[in-house]
Each structure stands twice: as C-alpha cells, then as structure tokens.
NUTIDO-623589 format. One line per 5 residues: number of its first residue (from 1); their letters; for each residue x, y, z of N, C-alpha, C, O. Coordinates in pm, 1 decimal. Layout:
N
NUM) A) X,Y,Z,X,Y,Z,X,Y,Z,X,Y,Z; ... .
REM end
This chain:
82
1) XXXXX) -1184.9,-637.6,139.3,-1181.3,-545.3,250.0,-1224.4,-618.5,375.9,-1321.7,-693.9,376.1; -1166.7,-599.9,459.0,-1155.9,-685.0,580.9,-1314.4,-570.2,655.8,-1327.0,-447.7,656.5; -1418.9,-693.0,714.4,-1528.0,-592.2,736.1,-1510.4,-604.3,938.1,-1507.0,-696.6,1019.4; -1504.2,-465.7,943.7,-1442.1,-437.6,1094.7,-1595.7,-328.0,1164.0,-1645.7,-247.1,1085.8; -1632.3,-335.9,1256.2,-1751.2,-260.5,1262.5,-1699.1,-145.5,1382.4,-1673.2,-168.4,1500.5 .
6) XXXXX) -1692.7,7.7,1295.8,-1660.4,136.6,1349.2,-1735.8,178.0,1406.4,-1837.7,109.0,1407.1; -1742.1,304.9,1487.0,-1879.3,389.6,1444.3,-1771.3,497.6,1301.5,-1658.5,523.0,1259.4; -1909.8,521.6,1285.5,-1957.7,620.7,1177.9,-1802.3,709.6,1161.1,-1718.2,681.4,1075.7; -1787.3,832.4,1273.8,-1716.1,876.4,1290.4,-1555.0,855.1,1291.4,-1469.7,936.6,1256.3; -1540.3,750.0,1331.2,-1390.3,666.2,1374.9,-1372.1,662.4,1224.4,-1274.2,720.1,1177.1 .
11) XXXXX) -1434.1,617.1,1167.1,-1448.2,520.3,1028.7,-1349.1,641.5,928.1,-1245.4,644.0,861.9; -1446.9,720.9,964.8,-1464.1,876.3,853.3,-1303.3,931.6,882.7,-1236.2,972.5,788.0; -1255.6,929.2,1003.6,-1149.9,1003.7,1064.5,-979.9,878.5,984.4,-869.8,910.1,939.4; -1030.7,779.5,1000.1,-927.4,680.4,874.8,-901.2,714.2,743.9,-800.2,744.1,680.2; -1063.4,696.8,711.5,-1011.3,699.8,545.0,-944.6,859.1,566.8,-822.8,871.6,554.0 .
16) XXXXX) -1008.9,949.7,591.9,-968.2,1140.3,555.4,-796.2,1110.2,616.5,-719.9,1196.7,573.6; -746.7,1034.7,681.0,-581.8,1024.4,726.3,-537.9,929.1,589.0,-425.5,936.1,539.2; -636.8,847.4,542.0,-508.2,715.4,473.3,-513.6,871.9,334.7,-428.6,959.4,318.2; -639.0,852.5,264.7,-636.2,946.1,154.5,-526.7,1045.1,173.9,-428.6,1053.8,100.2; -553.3,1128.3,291.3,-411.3,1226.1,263.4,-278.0,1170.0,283.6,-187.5,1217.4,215.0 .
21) XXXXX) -248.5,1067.8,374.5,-106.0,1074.3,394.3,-39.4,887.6,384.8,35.7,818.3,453.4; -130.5,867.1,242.6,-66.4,716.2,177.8,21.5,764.1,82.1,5.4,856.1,1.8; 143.6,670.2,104.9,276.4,673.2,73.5,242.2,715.3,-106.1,302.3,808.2,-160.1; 116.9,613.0,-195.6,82.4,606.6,-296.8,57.9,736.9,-303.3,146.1,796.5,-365.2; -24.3,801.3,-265.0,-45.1,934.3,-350.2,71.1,1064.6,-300.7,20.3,1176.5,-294.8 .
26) XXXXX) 208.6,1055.3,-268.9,286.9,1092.1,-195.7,338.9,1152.1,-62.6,413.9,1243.6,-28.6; 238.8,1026.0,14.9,291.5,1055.3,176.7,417.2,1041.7,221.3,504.7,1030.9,135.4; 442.9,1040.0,315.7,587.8,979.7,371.1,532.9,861.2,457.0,448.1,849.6,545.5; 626.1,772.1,385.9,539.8,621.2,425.5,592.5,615.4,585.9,512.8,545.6,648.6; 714.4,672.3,683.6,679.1,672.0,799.9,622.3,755.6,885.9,628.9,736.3,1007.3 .
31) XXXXX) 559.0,859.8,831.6,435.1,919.2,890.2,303.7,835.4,884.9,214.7,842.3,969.8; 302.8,768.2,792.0,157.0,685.5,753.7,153.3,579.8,823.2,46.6,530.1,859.1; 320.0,508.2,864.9,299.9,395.8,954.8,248.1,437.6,1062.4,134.2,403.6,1094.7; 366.2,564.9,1178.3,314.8,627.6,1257.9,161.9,662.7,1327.1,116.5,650.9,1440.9; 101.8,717.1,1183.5,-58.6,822.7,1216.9,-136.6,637.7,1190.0,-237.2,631.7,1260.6 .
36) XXXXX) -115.1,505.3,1114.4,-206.1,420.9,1149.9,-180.8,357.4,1260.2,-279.1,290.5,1292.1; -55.0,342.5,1366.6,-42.6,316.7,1458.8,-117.3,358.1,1539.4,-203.8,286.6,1589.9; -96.6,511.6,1576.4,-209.4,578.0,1658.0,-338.1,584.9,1669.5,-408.7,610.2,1767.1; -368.6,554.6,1536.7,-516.0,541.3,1527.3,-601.2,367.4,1517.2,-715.9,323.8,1506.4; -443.9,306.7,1530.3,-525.2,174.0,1547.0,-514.0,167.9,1718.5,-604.8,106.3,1774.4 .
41) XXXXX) -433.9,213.5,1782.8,-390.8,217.7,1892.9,-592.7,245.8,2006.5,-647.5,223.1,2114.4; -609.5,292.8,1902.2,-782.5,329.0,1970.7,-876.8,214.9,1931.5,-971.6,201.3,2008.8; -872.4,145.6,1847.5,-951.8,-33.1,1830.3,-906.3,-102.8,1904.3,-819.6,-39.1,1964.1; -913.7,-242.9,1954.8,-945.9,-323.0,2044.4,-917.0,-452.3,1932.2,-881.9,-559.6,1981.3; -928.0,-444.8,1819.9,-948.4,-586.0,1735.5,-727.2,-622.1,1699.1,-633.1,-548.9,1668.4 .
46) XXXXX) -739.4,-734.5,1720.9,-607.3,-788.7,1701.2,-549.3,-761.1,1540.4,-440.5,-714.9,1506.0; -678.6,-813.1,1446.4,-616.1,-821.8,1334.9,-571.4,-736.2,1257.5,-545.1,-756.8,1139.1; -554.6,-601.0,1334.0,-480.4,-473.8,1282.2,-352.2,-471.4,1334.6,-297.3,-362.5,1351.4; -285.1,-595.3,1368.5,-141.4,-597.1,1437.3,-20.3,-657.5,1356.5,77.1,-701.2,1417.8; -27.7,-660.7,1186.0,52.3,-683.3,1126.7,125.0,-599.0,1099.3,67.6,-490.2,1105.2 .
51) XXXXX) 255.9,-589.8,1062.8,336.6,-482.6,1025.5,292.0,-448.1,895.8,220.1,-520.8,827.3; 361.3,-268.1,841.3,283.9,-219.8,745.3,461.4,-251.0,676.7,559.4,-241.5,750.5; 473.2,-289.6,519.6,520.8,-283.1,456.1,519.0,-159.7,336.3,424.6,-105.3,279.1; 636.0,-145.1,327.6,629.4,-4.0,199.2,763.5,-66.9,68.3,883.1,-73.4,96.9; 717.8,-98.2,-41.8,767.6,-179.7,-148.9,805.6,-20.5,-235.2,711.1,53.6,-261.9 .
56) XXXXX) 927.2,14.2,-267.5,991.1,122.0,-343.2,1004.6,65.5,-439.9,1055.0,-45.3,-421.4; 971.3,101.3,-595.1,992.8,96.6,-714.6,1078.1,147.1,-763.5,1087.3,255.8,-706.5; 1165.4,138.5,-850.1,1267.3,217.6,-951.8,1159.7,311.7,-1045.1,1088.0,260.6,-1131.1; 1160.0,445.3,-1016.6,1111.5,524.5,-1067.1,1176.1,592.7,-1205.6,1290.1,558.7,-1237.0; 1118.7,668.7,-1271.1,1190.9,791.4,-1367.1,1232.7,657.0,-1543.5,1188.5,550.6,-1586.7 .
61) XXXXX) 1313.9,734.4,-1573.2,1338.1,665.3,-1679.8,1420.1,489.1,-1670.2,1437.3,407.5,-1760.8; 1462.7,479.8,-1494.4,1519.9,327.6,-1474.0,1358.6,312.0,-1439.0,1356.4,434.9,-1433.0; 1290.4,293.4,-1424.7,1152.4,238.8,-1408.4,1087.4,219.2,-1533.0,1054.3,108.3,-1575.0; 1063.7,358.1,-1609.2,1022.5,269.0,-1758.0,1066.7,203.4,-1824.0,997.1,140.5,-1903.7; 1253.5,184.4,-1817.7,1325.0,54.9,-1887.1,1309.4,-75.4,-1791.7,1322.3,-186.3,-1843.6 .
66) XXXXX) 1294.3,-69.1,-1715.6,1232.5,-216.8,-1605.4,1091.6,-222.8,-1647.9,1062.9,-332.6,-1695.7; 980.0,-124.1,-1644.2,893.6,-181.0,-1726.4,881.4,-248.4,-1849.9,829.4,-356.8,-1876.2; 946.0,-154.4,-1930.3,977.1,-222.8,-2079.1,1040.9,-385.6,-2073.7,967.7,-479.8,-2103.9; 1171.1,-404.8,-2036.0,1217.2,-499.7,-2009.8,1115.3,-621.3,-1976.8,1096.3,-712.5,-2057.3; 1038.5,-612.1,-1824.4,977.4,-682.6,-1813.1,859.9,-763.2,-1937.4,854.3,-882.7,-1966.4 .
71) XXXXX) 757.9,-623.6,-2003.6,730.1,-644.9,-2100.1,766.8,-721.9,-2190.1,685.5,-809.1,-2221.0; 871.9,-719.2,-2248.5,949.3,-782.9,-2341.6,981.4,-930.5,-2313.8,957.4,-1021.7,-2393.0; 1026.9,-941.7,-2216.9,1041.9,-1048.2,-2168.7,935.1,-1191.9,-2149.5,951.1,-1314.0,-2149.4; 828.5,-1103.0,-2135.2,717.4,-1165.5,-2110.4,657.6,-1213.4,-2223.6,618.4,-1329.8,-2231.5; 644.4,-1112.3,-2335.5,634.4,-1135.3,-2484.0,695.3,-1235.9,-2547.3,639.7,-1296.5,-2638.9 .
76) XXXXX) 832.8,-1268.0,-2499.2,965.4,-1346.6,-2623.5,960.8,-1466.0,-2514.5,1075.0,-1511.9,-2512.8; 866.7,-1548.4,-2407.8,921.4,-1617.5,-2313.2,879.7,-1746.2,-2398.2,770.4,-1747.8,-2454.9; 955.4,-1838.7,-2405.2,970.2,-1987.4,-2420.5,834.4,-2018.4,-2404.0,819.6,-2026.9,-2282.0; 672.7,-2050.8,-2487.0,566.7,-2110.8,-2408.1,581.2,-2163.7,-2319.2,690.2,-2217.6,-2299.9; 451.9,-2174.7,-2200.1,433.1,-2266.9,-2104.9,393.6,-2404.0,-2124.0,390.6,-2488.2,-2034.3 .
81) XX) 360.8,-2424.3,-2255.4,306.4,-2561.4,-2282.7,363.5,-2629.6,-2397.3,427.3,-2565.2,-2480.6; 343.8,-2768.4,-2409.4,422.0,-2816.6,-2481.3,340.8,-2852.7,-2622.2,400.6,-2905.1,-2716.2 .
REM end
C-alpha cells in the first residue's frame, strides 16, 4: 500500500467510494474510474496519475472451463528441470 498522508476524513470518504463502487464487487468500472478521478482531482501528490486499468475475465461456465484448462495444463506440463 502506497503510504500517502490524508486527513482522517478525506481518507474515510475513499475507501466508503472504492468499497461501494469497485468494479470487483460489481461496480461499473467507468463510474469508478470517473468518482477516483474526482476525488484524486482534490490531492496534490503526482503518483495518483497513472491510468486505471479494468482486466475482464471470461465468466459463467467459459470461465470455469478456462479455469479447468489452465489447471490441467499446469498439472501435465513437461518439468522445469532436467
């Protein structure tokens, strides 16, 4: 965790936005870019100026055969050593 010094309040007003509206627990990941824009838009520190990435998974039953798969794969792989 990157240690950034808030006050108290600022601090409190982040997490209560990421908790409700992260893509992970089903936000809409461009509302979440949006609402951390705005609210970084009020800090002063640079190193909150990377872009936010949102990585989509194959969900539902093509997600548990890509899990599986992977699994498997990983299981039956050629050792790494000789």
């Amino acid at each position: 965790m990157v240690d950034v010094h808030h006050d108290p309040a600022t601090r409190a007003e982040i997490r209560a936005f990421v908790r409700a509206n992260h893509p992970d627990v089903g936000g809409d990941p461009e509302a979440f870019a949006a609402g951390l824009a705005r609210l970084r838009g009020r800090t002063a520190d640079p190193r909150f100026d990377a872009p936010i990435v949102v990585e989509t998974r194959p969900g539902g039953v093509r997600g548990l055969l890509h899990r599986v798969r992977c699994r498997w794969r990983r299981r039956h792989a050629p050792p790494r050593v000789r």
